[in-house]
C-alpha positions in Angstrom: 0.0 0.0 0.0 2.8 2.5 0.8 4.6 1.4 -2.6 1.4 3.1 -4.2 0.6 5.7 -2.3 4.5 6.9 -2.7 3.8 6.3 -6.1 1.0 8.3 -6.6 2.6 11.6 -4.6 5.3 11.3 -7.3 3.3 11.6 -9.9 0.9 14.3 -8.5 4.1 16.3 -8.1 5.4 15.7 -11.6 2.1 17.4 -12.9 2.5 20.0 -10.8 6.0 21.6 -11.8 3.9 21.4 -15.6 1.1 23.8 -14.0 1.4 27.4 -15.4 3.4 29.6 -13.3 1.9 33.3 -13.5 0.9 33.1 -9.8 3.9 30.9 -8.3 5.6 33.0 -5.1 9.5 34.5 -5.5 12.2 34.0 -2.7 12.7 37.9 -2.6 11.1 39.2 0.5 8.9 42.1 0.2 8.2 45.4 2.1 5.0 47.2 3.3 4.8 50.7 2.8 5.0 52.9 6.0 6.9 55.5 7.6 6.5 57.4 10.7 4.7 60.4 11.0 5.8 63.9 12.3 4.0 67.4 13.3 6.7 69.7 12.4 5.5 69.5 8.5 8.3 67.8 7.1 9.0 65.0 4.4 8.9 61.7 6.7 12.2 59.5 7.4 11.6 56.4 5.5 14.7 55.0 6.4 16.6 51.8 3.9 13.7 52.4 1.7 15.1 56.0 0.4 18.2 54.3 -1.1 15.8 51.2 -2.7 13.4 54.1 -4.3 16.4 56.6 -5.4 18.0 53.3 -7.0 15.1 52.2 -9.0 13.4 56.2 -9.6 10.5 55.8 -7.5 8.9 58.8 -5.7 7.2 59.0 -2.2 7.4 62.9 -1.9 9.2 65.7 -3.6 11.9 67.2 -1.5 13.1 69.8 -3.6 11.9 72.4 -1.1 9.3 73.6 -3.5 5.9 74.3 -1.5 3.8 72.3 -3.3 1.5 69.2 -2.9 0.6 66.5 -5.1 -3.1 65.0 -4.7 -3.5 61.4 -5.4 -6.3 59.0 -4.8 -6.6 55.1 -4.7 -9.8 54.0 -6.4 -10.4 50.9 -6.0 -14.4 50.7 -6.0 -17.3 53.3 -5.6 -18.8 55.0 -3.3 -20.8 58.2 -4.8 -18.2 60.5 -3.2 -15.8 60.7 -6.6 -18.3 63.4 -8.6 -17.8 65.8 -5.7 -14.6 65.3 -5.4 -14.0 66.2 -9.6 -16.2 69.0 -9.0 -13.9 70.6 -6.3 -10.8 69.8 -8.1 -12.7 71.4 -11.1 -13.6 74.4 -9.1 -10.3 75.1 -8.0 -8.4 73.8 -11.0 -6.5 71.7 -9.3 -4.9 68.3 -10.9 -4.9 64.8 -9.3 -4.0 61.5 -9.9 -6.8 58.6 -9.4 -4.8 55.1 -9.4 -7.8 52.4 -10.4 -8.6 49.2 -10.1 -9.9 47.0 -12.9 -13.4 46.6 -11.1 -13.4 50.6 -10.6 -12.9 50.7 -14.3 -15.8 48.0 -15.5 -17.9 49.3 -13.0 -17.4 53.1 -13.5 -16.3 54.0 -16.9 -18.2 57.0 -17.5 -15.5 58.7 -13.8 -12.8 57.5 -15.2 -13.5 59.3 -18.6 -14.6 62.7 -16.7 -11.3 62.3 -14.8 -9.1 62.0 -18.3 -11.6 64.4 -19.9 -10.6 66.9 -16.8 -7.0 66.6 -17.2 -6.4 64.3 -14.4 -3.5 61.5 -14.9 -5.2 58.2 -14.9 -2.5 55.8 -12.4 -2.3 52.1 -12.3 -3.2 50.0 -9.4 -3.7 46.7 -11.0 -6.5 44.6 -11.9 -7.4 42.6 -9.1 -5.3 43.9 -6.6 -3.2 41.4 -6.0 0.2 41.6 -3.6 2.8 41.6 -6.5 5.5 40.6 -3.7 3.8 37.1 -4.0 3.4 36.3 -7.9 6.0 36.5 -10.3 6.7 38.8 -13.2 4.8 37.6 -15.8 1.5 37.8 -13.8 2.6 41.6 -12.5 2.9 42.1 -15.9 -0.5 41.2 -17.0 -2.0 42.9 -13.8 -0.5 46.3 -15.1 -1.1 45.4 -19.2 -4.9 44.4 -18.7 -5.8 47.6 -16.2 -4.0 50.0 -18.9 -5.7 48.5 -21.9 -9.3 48.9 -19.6 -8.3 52.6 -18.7 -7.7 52.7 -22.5 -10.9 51.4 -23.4 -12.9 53.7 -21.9 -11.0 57.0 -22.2 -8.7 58.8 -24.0 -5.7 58.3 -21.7 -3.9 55.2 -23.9 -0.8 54.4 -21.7 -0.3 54.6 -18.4 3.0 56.0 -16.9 2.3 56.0 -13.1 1.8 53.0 -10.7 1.1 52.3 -7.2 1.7 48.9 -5.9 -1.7 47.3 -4.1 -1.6 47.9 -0.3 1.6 49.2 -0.6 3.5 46.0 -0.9 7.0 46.2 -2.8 10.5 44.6 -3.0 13.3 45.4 -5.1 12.1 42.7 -7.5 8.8 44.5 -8.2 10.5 48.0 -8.3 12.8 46.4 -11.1 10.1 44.9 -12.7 7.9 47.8 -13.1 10.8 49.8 -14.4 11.7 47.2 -17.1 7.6 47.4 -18.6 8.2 51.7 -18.1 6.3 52.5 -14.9 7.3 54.8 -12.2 6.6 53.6 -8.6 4.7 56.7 -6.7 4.3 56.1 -2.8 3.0 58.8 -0.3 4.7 61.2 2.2 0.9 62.0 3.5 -2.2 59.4 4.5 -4.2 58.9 7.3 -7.0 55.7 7.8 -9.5 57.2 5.9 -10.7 54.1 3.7 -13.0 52.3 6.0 -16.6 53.5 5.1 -17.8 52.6 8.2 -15.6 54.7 10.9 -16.0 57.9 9.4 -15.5 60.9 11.9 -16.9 63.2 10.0 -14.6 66.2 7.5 -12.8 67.9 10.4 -11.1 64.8 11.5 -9.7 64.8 7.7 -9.0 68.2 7.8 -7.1 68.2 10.8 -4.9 64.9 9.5 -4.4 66.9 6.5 -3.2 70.2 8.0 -1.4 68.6 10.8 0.6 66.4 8.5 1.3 68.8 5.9 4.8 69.7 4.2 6.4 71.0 1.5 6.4 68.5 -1.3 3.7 66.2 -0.2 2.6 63.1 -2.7 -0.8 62.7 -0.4 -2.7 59.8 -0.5 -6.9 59.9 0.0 -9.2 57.1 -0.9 -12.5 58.6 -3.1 -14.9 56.4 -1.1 -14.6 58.6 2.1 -17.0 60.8 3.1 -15.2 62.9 5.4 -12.5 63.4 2.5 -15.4 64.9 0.0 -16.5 67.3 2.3 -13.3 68.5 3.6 -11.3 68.5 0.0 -12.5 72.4 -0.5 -11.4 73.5 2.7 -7.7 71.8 3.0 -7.2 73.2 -1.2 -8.4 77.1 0.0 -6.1 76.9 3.2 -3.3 75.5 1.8 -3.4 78.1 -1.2 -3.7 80.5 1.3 -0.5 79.3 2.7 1.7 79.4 -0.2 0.9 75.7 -1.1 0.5 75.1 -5.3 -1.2 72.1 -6.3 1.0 69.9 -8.9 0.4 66.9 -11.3 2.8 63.7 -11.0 4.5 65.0 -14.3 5.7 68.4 -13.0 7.5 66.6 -10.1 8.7 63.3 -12.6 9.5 65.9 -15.8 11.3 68.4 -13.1 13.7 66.0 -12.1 14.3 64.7 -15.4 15.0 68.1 -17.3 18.3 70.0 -16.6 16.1 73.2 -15.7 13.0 73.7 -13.8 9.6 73.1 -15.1 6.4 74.6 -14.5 2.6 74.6 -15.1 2.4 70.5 -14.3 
């Protein structure tokens, strides 16, 4: 009985190492995004990870000194909050970067065409969402290919340039990686837990994160599917123009650092 049951694992085995890889883990260890926070409105010490992002041209905040902020938001499904958000941004004329999902895409193509429409960078955030420090390249690959070619579909925005890893999970394989298919890593110097629908505290507790946390150079990162961030978008933009803040697009701060001279109107 043992000679067949031995025999059987062995063959189980052999059909396995034939099964298609896209999903198999990697050795390389990965990273979760975080850093810790200060009140004296300044970029955050991230520590090793400053050399890993420097290396491989990724971005988690601008520290050229420059008083400006950049406004990102991860969309990964909807809430009804994203219209009032594009009308604030449109109000104040104020760019941002929304990094989708594939089920924000198939489920709300008619935003993500007002957001290209309204000269907002369209970022990628995957397909499904998946923690690309657990698959391998060629499905990281797809992930990124299939969510561009949706975006694509449904707007005018054809390639996609920026990324943002899902739940901030990275290594120095998936840095690598996303260089080699010509995307540019873009962490966040700026968040606060405002993604849970159902703890809501209501737009002064956003506000207050916001202005707290602020700093010169900022890549902040809001999720569209709070309420508190809707209602308290209008007030942080006013203050911080009052303040000397300008609101930039991803490209001013990518394009600034690539050009020998200064750029502006990004």
């Amino acid at each position: 009985m043992r000679k067949y049951i031995a025999a059987a694992v062995t063959v189980i085995l052999f059909f396995l190492t034939l099964l298609p890889s896209a999903h198999v883990t990697h050795a390389a260890g990965g990273y979760g995004w975080g850093f810790k926070k200060n009140d004296e409105h300044q970029i955050p010490d991230i520590g090793k990870y400053k050399q890993m992002l420097e290396e491989y041209g990724a971005y988690y905040a601008d520290d050229s000194g420059e008083k400006v902020v950049y406004l990102t938001f991860d969309n990964g499904y909807e809430e009804g909050y994203t219209d009032d958000i594009l009308d604030v941004l449109k109000e104040h004329e104020v760019p941002a970067t929304f990094f989708v999902t594939g089920h924000y895409v198939k489920s709300e193509p008619d935003l993500v065409d007002r957001m290209v429409e309204e000269g907002h960078i369209i970022g990628n955030h995957s397909y499904h969402h998946p923690d690309f420090t657990v698959v391998n390249q060629d499905a990281m690959k797809e992930e990124l290919e299939t969510l561009e070619q949706a975006v694509a579909e449904v707007s005018d925005q054809k390639k996609i340039k920026y990324m943002r890893p899902p739940r901030g999970m990275f290594s120095e394989n998936t840095l690598d990686w996303a260089n080699e298919l010509g995307y540019i890593h873009i962490f966040w110097s700026l968040a606060f837990i405002d993604w849970n629908t159902e703890e809501q505290k209501g737009w002064e507790y956003a506000y207050e994160n916001i202005m707290d946390h602020i700093h010169p150079g900022a890549i902040m990162l809001l999720h569209s599917v709070s309420s508190d961030n809707a209602k308290a978008l209008d007030k942080m933009i006013t203050e911080l123009t009052k303040q000397g803040y300008q609101f930039k697009s991803l490209d001013h701060l990518v394009l600034k650092n690539e050009l020998p001279a200064p750029i502006y109107g990004y």
